[in-house]
N, C-alpha and C positions, 0 to 999 in steps of 0.2 A: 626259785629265785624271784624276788619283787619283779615288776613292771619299768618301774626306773633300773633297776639294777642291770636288766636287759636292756631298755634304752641307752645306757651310758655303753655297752659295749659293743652296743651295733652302732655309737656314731662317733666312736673314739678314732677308729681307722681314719675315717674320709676327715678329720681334723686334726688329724695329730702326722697321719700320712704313714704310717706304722706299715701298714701291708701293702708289700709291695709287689703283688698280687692287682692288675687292674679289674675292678668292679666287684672285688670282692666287700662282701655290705659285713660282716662281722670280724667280731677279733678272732682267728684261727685260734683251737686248742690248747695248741702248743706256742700259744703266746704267754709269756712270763709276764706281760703286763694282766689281761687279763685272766692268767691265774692267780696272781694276784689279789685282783679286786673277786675273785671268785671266793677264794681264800678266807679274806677278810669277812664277806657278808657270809660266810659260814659258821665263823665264830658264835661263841657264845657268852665271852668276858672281854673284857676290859684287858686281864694279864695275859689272855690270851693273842690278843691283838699285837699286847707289846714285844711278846717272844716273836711271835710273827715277821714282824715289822724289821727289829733288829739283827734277824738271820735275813730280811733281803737285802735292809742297809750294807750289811759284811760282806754280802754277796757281790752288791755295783758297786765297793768301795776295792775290792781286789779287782772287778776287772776292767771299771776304769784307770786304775793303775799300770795293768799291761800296756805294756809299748803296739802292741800286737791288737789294739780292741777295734775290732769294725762296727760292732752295734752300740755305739756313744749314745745314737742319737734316743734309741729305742731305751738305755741304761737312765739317761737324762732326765725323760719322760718316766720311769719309775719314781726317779727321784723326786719330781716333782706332786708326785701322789701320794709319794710318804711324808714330805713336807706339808701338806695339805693338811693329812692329819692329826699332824701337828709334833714331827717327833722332825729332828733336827738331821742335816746330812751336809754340817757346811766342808767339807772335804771335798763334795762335788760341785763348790761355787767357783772354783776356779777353773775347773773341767767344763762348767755352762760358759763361763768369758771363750776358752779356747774355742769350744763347740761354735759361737755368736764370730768368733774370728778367724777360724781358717776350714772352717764346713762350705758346702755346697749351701744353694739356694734356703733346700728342706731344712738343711741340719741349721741354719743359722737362725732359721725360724724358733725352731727349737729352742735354741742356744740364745739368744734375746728374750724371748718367754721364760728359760729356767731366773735368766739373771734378773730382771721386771719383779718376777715374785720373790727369789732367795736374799735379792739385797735393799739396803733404804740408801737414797740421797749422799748420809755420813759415812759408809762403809766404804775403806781405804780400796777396795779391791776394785773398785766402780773405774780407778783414775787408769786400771789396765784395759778399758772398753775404749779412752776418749779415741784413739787415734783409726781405730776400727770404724767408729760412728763417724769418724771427719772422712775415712772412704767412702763409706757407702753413700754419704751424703754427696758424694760428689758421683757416684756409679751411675751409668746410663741404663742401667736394670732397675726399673721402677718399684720392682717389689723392695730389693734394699734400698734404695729411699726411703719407699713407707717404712722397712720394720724400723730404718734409725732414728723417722721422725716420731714414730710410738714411743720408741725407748725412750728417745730424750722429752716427750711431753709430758713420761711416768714419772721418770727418773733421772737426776743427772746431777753431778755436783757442782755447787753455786759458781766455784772459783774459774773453771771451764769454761762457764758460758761463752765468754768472750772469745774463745777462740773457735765456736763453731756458733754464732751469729748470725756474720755475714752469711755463711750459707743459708740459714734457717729463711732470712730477709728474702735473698733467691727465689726459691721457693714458692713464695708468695707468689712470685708475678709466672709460675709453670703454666702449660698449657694443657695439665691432668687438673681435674677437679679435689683427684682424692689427694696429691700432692698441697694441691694452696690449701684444704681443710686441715691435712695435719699439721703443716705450715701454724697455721693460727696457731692453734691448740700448742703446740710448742713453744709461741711466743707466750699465749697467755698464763703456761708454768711457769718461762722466764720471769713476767711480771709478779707473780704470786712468791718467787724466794728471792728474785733482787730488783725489783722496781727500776732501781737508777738507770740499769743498764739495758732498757729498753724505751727510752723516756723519746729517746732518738726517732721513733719507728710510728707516734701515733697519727700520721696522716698514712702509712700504711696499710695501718688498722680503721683507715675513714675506705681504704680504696676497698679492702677486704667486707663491708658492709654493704658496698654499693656490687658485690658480686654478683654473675648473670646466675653460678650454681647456688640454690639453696643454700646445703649442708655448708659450703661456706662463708656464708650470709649468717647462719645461724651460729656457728660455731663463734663467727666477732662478737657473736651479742653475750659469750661470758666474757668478753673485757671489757666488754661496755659496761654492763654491770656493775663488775669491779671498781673501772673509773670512776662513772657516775656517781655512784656510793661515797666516794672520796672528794668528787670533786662534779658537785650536780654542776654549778655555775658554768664550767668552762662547758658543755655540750651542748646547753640549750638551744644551738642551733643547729641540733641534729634533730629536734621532735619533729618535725615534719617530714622528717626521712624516716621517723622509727613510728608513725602512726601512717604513715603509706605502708610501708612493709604489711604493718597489721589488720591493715584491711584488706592486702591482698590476700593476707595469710584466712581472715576470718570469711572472705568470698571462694574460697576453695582453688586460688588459684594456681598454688603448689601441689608437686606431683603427688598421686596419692599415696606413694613409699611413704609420704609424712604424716597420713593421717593414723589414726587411731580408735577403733569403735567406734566410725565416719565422723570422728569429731578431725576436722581440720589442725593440722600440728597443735595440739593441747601443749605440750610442755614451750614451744617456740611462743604461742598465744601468754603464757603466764611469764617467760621471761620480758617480754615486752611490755605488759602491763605493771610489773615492777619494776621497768625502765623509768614507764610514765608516770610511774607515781613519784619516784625519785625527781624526777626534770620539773613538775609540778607542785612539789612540795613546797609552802611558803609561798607560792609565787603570787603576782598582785594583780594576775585575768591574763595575761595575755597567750602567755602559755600554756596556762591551762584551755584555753577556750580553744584552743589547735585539736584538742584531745573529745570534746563535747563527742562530736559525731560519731568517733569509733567506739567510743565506751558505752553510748547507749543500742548500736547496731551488735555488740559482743554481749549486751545484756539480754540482747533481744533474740539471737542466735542459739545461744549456750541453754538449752531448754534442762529443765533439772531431771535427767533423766539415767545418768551413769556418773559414776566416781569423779572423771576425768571433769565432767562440765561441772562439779560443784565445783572441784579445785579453780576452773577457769571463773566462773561466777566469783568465790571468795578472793581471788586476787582481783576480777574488777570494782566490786564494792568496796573494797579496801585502797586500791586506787580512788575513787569517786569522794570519798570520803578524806583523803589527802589532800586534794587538789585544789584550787580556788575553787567555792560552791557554787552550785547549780542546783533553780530547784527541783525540776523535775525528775534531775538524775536521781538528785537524793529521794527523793519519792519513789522511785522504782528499786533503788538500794534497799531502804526501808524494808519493803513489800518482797525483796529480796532472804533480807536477814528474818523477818517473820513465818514465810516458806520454810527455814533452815531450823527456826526454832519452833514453829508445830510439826514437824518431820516425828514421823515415826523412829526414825535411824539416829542414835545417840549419838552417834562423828558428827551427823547433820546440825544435833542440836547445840553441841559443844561450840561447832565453829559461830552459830547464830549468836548463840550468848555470850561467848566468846570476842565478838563485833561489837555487841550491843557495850561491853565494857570499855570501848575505846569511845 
């Protein structure tokens, strides 16, 4: 059996919560999940997978039907592996809402995870979760907070919002950090399928920026984004808020959870930088001239030396190059994009030439 193949089976338990067996590190024998996946990677076709497959669909399809079934949670989690596949099992999407509304702790995990994957946004069956998601959202057990605020950040039908909102707003002002983070993240879904009806909320979304936790700090900057993109004019009086962030973020002042191949939060550093290109675009000096000092300390930092700092280089020359000009910036831009196009590495020189066309 491959190396992954065994990976996947010794970290399925302590994720999925399957053996209920404490510190046992593999999937037991006589687990049906992983004979299963044992099953599968022993094939040798294509038809053979599918005969496979279809006698364990018929298998969880009769004994989630018994009134009498204790192993839901364990039957769910197959399901969701034959779906993975890609072969269909929606007779079990109403069994994952049940499993998400009257299971324990584990099983709702579960049960939230089945429903996430097996349905989209438009599917009619979603409107039997709303009233599940309006409890938990309100449960003083932090874990069901989180899973409701996941679901609804994934998935959730447009016409609902409204009536689980106001909680979402709640949230925001929690005294968990990983509560205000999904908090955001579920308003900025909100924003992304009905605008209107969070239009109420953007000083909110000004208090969620000025956060003391990171991850919640970062997580506003995909509505900011968003906004901006929409409507650069009305924020330009937050660049001095979103080029302090980024110079603490590019002096390594965030925890090192954020860093990346010691590069200080790369992906947080390039959303920011396409913050400021945006708040800078057009502009006639003033704003751009807020931005001089970090974009040349980001150019000075990001040394070309991994994947991650081209990506951070290619979005500040791409900034620098939007912004009202500067010459010296644009001098090191230059000497930037000519680095990028004698690279021995063809991505490197795509993205130089690439530049050089704009």
């Amino acid at each position: 059996m491959s190396d992954v193949v065994e990976k996947t089976l010794t970290a399925l338990p302590s994720l999925l919560s399957l053996d209920s067996q404490p510190g046992s590190a593999k999937l037991s024998t006589n687990s049906k999940l992983g004979n299963l996946i044992r099953g599968i990677t022993e094939l040798t076709s294509k038809h053979e997978e599918e005969k496979l497959i279809q006698r364990e669909l018929l298998s969880i399809k009769e004994q989630v039907s018994s009134p009498n079934t204790t192993m839901m949670k364990e039957l769910m989690v197959r399901t969701i592996y034959c779906e993975m596949l890609g072969y269909q099992a929606s007779f079990s999407y109403i069994h994952a809402i049940k499993l998400a509304q009257q299971g324990n702790v584990l099983e709702k995990r579960v049960g939230y995870l089945a429903v996430s994957l097996f349905l989209d946004e438009s599917h009619e069956l979603l409107l039997l979760l709303v009233n599940t998601v309006l409890k938990d959202l309100q449960s003083t057990n932090l874990i069901e907070v989180c899973m409701a605020l996941t679901v609804v950040s994934q998935m959730f039908p447009k016409d609902m919002i409204p009536a689980i909102l106001p909680l979402v707003e709640e949230k925001l002002s929690h005294s968990k950090e990983i509560i205000r983070r999904k908090a955001v993240l579920a308003l900025y879904k909100f924003y992304l399928i009905a605008p209107n009806q969070v239009q109420h909320i953007h000083n909110k979304f000004r208090k969620a920026l000025c956060d003391k936790d990171p991850g919640v700090m970062s997580a506003s900057l995909h509505i900011y984004l968003q906004l901006i993109q929409e409507n650069p004019e009305g924020y330009k009086d937050l660049t001095v808020s979103f080029v302090t962030i980024l110079k603490q973020v590019v002096a390594g002042k965030l925890p090192m959870d954020f860093n990346y191949h010691c590069v200080p939060a790369p992906w947080l550093q390039i959303h920011l930088l396409r913050i400021l290109s945006l708040l800078g675009k057009n502009d006639q000096r003033y704003t751009s001239e807020i931005m001089y000092e970090i974009l040349d300390e980001s150019l000075r930092r990001a040394e070309m030396n991994h994947n991650i700092t081209y990506a951070i280089l290619y979005e500040c020359v791409k900034c620098i190059y939007t912004i009202h000009p500067k010459s010296d910036l644009l001098e090191k831009a230059a000497k930037c994009i000519g680095n990028f196009v004698l690279s021995s590495r063809i991505n490197l020189k795509y993205l130089g030439k690439n530049q050089k066309k704009k």
